[in-house]
Predicted model as a PDB file, atoms N, CA, C, CB and O in Angstrom, pLDDT in the B-factor column:
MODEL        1                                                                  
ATOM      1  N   UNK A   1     -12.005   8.833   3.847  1.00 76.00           N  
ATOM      2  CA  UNK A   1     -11.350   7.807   3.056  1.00 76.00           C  
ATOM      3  C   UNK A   1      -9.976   7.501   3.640  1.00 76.00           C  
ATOM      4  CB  UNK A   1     -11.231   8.246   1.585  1.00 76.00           C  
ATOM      5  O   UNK A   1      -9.181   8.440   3.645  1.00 76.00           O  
ATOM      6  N   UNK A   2      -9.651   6.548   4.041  1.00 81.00           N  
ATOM      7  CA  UNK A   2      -8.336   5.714   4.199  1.00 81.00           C  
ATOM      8  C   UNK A   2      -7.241   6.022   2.907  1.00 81.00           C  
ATOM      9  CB  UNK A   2      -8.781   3.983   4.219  1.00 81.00           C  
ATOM     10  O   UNK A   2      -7.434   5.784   1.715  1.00 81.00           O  
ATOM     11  N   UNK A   3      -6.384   6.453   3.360  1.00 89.00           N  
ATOM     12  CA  UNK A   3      -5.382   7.115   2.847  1.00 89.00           C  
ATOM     13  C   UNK A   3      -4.111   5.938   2.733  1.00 89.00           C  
ATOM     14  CB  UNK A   3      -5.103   8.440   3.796  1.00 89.00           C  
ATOM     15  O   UNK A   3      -3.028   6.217   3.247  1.00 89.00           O  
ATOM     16  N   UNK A   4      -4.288   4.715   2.087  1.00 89.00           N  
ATOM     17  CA  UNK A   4      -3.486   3.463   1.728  1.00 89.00           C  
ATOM     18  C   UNK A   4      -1.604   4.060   1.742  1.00 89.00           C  
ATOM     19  CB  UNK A   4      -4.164   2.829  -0.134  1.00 89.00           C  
ATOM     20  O   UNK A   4      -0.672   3.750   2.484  1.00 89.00           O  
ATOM     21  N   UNK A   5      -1.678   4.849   0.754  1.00 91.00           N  
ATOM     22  CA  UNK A   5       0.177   5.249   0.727  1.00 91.00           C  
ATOM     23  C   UNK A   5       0.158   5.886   2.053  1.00 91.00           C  
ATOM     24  CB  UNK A   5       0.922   6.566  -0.699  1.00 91.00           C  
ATOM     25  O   UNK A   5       1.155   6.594   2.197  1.00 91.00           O  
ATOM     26  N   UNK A   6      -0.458   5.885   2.856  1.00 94.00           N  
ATOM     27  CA  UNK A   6       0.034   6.630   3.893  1.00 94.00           C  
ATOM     28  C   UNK A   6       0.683   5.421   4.997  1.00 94.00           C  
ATOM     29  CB  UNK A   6      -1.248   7.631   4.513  1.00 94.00           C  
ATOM     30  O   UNK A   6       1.748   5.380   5.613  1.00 94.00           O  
ATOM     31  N   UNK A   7      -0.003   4.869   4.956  1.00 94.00           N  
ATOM     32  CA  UNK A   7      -0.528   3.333   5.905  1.00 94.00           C  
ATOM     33  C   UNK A   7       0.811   2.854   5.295  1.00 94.00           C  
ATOM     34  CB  UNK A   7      -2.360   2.165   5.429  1.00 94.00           C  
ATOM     35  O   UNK A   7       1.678   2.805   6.168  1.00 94.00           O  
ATOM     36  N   UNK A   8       1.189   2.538   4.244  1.00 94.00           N  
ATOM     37  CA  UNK A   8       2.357   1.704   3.503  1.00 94.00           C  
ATOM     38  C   UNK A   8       3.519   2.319   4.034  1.00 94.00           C  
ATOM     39  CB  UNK A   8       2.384   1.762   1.812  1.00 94.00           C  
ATOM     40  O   UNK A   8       4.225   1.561   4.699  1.00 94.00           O  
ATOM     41  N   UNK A   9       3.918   3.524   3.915  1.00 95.00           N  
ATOM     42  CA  UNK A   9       4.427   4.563   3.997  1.00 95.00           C  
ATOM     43  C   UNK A   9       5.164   4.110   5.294  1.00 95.00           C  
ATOM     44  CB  UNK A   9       3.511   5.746   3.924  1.00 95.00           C  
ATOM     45  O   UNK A   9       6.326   3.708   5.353  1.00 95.00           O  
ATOM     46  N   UNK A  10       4.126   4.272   6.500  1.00 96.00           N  
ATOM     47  CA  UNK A  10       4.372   3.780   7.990  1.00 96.00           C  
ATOM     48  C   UNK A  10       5.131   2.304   7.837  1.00 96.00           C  
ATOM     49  CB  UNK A  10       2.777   3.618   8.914  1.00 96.00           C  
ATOM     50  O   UNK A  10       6.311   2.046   8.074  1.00 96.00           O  
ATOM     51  N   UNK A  11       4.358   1.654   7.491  1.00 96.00           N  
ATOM     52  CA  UNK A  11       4.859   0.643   7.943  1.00 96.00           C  
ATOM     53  C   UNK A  11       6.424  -0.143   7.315  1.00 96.00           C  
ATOM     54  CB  UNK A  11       3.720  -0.103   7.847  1.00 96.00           C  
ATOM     55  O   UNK A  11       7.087  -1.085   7.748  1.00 96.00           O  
ATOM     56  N   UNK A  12       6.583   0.731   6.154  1.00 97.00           N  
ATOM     57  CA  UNK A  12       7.625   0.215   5.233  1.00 97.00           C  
ATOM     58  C   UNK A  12       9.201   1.404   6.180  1.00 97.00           C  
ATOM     59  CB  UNK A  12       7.011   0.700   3.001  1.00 97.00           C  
ATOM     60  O   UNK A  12      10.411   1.476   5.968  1.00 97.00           O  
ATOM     61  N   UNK A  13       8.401   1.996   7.035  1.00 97.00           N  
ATOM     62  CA  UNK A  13       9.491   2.871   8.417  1.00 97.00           C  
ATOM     63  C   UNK A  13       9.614   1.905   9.410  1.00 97.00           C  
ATOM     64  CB  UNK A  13       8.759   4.421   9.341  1.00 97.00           C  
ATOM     65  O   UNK A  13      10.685   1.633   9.954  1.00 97.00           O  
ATOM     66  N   UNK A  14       8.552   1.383   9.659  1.00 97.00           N  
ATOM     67  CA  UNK A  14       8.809   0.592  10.674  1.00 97.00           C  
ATOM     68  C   UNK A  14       9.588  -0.591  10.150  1.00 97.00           C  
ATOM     69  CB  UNK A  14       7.593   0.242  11.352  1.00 97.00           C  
ATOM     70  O   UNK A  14      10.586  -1.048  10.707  1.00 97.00           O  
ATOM     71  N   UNK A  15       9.150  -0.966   9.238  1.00 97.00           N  
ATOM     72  CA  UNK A  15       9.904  -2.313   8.717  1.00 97.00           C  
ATOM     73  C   UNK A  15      11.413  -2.059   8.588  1.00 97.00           C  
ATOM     74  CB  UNK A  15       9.339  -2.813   7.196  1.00 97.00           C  
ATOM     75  O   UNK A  15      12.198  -2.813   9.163  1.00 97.00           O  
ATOM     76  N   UNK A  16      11.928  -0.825   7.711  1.00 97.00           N  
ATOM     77  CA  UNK A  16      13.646  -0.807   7.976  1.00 97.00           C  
ATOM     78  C   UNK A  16      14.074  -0.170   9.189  1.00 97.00           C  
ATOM     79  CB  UNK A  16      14.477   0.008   6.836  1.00 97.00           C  
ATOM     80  O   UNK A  16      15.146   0.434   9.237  1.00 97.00           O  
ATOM     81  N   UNK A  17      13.216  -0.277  10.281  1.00 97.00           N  
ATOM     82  CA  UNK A  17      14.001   0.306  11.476  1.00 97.00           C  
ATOM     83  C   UNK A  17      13.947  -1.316  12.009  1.00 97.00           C  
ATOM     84  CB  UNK A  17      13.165   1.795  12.590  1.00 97.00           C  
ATOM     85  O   UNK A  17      15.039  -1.608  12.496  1.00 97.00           O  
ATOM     86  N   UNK A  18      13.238  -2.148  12.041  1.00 97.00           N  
ATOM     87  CA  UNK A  18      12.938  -3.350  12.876  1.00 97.00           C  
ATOM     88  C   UNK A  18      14.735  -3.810  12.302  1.00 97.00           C  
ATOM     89  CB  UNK A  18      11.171  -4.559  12.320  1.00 97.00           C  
ATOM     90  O   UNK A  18      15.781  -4.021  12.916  1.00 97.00           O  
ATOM     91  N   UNK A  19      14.409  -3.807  11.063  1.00 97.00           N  
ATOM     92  CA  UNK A  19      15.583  -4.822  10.004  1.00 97.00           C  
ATOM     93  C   UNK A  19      17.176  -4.286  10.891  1.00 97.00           C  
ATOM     94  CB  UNK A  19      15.582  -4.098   7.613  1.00 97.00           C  
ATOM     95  O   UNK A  19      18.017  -4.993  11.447  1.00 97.00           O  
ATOM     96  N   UNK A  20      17.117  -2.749  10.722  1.00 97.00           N  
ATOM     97  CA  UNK A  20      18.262  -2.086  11.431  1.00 97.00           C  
ATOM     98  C   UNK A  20      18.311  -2.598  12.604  1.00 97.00           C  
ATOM     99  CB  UNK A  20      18.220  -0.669  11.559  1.00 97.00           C  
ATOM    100  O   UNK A  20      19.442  -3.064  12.734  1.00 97.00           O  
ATOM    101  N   UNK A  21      17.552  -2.809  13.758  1.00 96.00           N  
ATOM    102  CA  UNK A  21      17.481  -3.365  14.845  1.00 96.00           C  
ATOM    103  C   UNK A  21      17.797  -4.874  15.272  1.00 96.00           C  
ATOM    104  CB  UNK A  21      16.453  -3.083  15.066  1.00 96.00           C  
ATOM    105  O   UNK A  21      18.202  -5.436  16.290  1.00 96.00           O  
ATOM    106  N   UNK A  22      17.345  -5.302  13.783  1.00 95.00           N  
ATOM    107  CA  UNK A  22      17.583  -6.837  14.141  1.00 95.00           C  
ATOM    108  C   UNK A  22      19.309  -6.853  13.471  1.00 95.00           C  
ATOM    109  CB  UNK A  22      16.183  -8.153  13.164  1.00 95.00           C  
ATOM    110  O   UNK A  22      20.270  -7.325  14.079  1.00 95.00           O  
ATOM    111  N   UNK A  23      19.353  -6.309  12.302  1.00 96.00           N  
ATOM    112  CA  UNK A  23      21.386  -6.548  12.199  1.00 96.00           C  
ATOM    113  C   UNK A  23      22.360  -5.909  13.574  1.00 96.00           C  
ATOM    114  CB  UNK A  23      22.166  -5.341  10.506  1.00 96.00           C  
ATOM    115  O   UNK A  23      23.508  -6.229  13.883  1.00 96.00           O  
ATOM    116  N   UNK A  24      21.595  -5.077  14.125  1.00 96.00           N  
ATOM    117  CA  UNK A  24      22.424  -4.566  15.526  1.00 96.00           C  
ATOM    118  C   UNK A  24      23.225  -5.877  16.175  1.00 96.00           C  
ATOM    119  CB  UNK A  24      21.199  -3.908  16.843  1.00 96.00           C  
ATOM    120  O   UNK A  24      24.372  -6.242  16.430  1.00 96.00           O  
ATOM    121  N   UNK A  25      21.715  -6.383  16.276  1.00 94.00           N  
ATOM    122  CA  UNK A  25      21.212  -7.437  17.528  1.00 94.00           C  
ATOM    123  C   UNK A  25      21.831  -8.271  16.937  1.00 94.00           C  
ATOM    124  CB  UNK A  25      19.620  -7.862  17.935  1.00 94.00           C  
ATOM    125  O   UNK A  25      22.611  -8.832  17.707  1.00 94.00           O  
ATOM    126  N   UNK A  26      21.904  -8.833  15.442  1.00 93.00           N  
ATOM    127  CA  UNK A  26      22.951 -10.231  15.492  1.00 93.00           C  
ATOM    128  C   UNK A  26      24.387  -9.457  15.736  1.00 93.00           C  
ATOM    129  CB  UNK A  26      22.990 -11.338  13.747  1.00 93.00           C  
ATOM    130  O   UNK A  26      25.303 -10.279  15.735  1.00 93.00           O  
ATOM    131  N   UNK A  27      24.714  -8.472  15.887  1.00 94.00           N  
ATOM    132  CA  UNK A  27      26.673  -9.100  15.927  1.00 94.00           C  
ATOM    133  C   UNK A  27      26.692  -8.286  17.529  1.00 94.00           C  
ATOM    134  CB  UNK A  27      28.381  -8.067  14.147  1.00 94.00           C  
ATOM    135  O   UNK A  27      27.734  -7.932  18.080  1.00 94.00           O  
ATOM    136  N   UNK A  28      25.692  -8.147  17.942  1.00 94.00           N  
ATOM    137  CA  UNK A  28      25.925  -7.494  19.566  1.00 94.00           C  
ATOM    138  C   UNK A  28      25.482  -8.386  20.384  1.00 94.00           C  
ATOM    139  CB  UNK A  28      25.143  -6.111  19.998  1.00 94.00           C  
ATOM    140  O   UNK A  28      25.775  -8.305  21.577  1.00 94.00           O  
ATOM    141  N   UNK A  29      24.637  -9.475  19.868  1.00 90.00           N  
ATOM    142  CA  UNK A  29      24.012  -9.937  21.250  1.00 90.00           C  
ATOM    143  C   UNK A  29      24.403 -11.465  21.398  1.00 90.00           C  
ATOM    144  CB  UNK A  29      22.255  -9.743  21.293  1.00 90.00           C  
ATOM    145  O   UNK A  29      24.443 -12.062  20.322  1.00 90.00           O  
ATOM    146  N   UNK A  30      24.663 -12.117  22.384  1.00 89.00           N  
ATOM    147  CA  UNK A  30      25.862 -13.272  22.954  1.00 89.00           C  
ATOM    148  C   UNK A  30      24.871 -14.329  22.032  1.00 89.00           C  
ATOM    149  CB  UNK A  30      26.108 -13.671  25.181  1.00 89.00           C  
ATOM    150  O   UNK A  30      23.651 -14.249  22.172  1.00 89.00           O  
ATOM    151  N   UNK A  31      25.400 -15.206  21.192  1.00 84.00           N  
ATOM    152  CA  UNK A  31      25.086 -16.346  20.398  1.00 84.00           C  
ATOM    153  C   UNK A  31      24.241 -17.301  21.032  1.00 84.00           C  
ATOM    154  CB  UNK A  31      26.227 -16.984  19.991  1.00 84.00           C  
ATOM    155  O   UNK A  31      23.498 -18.095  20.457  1.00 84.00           O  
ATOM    156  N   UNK A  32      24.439 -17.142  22.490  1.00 84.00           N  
ATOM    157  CA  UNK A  32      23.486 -18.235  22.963  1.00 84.00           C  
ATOM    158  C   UNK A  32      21.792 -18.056  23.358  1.00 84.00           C  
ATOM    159  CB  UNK A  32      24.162 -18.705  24.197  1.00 84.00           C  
ATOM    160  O   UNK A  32      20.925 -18.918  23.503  1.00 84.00           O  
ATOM    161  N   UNK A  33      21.721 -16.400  23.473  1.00 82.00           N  
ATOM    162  CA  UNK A  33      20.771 -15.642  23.691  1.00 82.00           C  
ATOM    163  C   UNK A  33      20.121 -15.244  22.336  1.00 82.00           C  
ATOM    164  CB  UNK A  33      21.233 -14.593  24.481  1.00 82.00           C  
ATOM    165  O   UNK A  33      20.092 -14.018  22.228  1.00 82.00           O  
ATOM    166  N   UNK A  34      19.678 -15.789  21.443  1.00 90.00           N  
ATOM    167  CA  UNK A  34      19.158 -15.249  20.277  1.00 90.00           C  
ATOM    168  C   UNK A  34      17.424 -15.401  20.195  1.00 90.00           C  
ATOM    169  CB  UNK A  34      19.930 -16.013  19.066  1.00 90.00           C  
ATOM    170  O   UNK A  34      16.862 -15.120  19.136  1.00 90.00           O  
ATOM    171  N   UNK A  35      17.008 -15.646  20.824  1.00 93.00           N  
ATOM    172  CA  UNK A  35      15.512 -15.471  20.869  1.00 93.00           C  
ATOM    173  C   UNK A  35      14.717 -14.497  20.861  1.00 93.00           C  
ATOM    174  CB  UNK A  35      15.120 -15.871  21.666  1.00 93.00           C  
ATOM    175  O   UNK A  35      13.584 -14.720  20.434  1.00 93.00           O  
ATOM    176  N   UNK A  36      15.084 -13.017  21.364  1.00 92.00           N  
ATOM    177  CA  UNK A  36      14.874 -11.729  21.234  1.00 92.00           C  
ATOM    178  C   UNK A  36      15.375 -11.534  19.745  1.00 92.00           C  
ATOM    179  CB  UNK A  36      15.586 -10.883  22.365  1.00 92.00           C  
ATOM    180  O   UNK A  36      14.440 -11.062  19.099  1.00 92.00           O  
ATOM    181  N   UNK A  37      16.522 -11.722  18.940  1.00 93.00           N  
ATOM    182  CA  UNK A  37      16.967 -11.670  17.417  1.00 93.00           C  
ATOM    183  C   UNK A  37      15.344 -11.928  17.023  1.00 93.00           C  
ATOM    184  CB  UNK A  37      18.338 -13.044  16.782  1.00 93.00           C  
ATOM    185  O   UNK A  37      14.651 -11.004  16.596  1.00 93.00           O  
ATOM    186  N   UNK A  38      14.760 -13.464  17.244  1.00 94.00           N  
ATOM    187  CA  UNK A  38      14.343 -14.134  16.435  1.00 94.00           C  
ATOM    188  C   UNK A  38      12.743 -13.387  16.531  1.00 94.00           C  
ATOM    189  CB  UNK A  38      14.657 -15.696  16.729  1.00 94.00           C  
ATOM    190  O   UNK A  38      11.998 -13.633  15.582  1.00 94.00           O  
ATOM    191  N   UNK A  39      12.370 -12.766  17.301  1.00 95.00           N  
ATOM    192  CA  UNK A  39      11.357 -12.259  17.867  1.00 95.00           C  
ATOM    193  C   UNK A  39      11.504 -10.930  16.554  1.00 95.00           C  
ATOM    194  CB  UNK A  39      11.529 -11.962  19.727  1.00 95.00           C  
ATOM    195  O   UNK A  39      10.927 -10.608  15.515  1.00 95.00           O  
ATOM    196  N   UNK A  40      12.533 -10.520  17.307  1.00 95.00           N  
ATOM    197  CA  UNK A  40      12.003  -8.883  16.329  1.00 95.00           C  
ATOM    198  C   UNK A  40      11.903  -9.102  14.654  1.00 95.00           C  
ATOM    199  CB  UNK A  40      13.480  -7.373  16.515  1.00 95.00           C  
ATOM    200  O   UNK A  40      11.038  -8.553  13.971  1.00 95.00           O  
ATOM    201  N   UNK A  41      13.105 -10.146  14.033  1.00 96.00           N  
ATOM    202  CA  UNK A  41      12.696 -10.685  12.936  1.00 96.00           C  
ATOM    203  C   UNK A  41      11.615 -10.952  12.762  1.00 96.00           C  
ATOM    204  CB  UNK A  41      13.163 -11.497  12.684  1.00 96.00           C  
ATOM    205  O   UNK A  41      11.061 -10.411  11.805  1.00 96.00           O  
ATOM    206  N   UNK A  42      10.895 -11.839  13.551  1.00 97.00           N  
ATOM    207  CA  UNK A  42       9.587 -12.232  13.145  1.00 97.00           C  
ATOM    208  C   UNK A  42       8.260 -10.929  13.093  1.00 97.00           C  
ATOM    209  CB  UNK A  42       9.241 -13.435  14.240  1.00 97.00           C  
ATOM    210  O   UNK A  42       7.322 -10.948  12.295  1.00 97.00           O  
ATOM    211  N   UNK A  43       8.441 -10.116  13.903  1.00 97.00           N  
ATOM    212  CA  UNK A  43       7.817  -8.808  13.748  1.00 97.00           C  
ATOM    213  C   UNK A  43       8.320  -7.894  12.328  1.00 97.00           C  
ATOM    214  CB  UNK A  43       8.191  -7.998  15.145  1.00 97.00           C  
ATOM    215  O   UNK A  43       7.513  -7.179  11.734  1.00 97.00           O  
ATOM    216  N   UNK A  44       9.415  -7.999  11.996  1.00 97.00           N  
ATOM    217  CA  UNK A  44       9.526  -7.018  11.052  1.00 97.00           C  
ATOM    218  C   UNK A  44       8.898  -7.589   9.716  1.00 97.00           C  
ATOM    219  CB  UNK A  44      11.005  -6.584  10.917  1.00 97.00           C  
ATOM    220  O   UNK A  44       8.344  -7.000   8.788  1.00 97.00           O  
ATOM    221  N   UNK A  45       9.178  -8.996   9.934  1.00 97.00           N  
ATOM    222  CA  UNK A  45       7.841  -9.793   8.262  1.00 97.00           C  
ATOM    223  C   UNK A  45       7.225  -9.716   8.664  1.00 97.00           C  
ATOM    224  CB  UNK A  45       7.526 -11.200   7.441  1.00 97.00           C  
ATOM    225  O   UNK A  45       6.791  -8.975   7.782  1.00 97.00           O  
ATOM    226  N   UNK A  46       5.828  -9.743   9.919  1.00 97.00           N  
ATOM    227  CA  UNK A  46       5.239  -9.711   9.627  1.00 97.00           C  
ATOM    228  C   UNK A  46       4.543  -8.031   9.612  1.00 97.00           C  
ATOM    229  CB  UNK A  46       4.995 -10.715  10.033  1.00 97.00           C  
ATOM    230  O   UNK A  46       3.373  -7.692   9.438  1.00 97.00           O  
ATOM    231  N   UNK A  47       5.359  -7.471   9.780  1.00 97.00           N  
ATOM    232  CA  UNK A  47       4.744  -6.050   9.205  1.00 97.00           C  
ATOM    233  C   UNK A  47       5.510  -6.031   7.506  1.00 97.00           C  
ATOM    234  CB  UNK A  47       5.381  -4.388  10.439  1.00 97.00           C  
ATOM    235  O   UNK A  47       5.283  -5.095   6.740  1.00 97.00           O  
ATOM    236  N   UNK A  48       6.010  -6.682   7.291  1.00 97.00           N  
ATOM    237  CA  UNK A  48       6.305  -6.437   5.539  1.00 97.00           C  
ATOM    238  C   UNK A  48       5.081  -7.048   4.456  1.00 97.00           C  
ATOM    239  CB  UNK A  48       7.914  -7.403   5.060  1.00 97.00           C  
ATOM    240  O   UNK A  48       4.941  -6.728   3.276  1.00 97.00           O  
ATOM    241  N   UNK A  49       4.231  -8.051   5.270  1.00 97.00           N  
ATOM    242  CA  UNK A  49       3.987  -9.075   5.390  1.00 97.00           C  
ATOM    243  C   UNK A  49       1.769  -8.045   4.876  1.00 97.00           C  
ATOM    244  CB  UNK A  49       4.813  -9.985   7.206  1.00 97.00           C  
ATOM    245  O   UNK A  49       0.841  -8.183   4.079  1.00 97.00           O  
ATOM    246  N   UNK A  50       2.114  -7.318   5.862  1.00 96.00           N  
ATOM    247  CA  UNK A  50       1.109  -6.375   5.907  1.00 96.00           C  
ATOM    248  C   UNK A  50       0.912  -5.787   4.675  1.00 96.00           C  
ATOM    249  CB  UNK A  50       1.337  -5.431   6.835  1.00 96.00           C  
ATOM    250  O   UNK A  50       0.027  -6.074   3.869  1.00 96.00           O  
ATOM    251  N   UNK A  51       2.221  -4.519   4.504  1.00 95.00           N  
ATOM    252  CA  UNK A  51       2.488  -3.802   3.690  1.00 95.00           C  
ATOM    253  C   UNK A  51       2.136  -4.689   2.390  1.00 95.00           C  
ATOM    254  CB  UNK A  51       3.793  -3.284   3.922  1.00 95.00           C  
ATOM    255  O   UNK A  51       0.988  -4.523   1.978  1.00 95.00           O  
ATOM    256  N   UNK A  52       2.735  -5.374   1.857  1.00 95.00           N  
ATOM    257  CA  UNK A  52       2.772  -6.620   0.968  1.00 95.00           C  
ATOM    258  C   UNK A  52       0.945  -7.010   0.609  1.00 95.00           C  
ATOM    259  CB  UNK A  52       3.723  -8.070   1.991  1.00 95.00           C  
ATOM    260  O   UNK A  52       0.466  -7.526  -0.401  1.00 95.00           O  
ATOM    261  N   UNK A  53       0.335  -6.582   1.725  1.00 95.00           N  
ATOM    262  CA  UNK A  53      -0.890  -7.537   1.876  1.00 95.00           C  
ATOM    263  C   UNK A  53      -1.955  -6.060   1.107  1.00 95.00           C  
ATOM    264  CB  UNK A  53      -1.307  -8.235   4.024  1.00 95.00           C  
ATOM    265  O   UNK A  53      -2.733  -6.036   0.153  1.00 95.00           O  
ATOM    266  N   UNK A  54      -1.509  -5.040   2.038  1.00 94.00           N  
ATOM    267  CA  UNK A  54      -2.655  -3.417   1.466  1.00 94.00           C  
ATOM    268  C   UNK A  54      -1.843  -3.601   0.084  1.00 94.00           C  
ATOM    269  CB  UNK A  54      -2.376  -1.202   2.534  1.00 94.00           C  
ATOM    270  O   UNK A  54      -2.511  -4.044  -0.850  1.00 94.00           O  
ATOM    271  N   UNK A  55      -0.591  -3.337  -0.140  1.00 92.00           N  
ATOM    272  CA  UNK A  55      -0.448  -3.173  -1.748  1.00 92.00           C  
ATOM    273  C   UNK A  55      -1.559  -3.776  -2.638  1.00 92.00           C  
ATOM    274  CB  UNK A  55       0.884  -3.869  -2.235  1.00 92.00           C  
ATOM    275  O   UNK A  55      -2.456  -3.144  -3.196  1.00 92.00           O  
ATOM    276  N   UNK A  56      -1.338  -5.134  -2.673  1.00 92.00           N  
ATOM    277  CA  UNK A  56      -2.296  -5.706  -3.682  1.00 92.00           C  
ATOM    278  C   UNK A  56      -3.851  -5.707  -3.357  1.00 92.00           C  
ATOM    279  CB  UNK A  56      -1.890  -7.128  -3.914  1.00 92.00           C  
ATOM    280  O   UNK A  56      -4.636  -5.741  -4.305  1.00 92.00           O  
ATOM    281  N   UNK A  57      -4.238  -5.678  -2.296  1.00 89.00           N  
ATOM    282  CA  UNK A  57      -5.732  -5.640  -1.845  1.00 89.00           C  
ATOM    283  C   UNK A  57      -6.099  -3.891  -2.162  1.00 89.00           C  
ATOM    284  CB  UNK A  57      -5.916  -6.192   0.097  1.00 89.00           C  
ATOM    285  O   UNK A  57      -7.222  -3.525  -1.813  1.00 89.00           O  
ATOM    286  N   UNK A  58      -5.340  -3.035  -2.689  1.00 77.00           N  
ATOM    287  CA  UNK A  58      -5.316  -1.763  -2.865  1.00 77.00           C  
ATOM    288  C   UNK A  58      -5.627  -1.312  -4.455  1.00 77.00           C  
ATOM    289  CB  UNK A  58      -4.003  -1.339  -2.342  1.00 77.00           C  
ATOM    290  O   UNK A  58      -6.275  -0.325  -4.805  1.00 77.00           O  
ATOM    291  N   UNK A  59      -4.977  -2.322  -5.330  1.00 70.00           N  
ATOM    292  CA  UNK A  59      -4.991  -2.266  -6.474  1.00 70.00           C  
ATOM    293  C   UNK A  59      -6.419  -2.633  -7.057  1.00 70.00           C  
ATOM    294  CB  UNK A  59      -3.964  -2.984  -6.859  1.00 70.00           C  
ATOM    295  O   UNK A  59      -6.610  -2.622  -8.273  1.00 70.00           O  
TER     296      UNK A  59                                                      
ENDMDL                                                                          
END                                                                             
């Protein structure tokens, strides 16, 4: 059996490390170069995005 809080668990780690990664990246990285910002943002929803998705398909 698939072990759901476990799976959530992961990914809700990965999700506040992405978030930590992406506030780094806005006040470190040169304003004109923000496409890597916009990248890892877009990875960290869509792993929230996930999480968000097993919650209710879990219930």
């Amino acid at each position: 059996m698939i072990n759901f809080d476990k799976i959530r668990t992961i990914l809700n780690i990965l999700f506040m490390l992405m978030t930590a990664v992406a506030v780094v990246m806005y006040f470190t990285i040169d304003p004109e170069d923000t496409m890597l910002f916009v990248y890892v943002c877009g990875v960290a929803i869509c792993i929230k995005l996930m999480e968000f998705v097993i919650r209710f398909i879990h219930r």
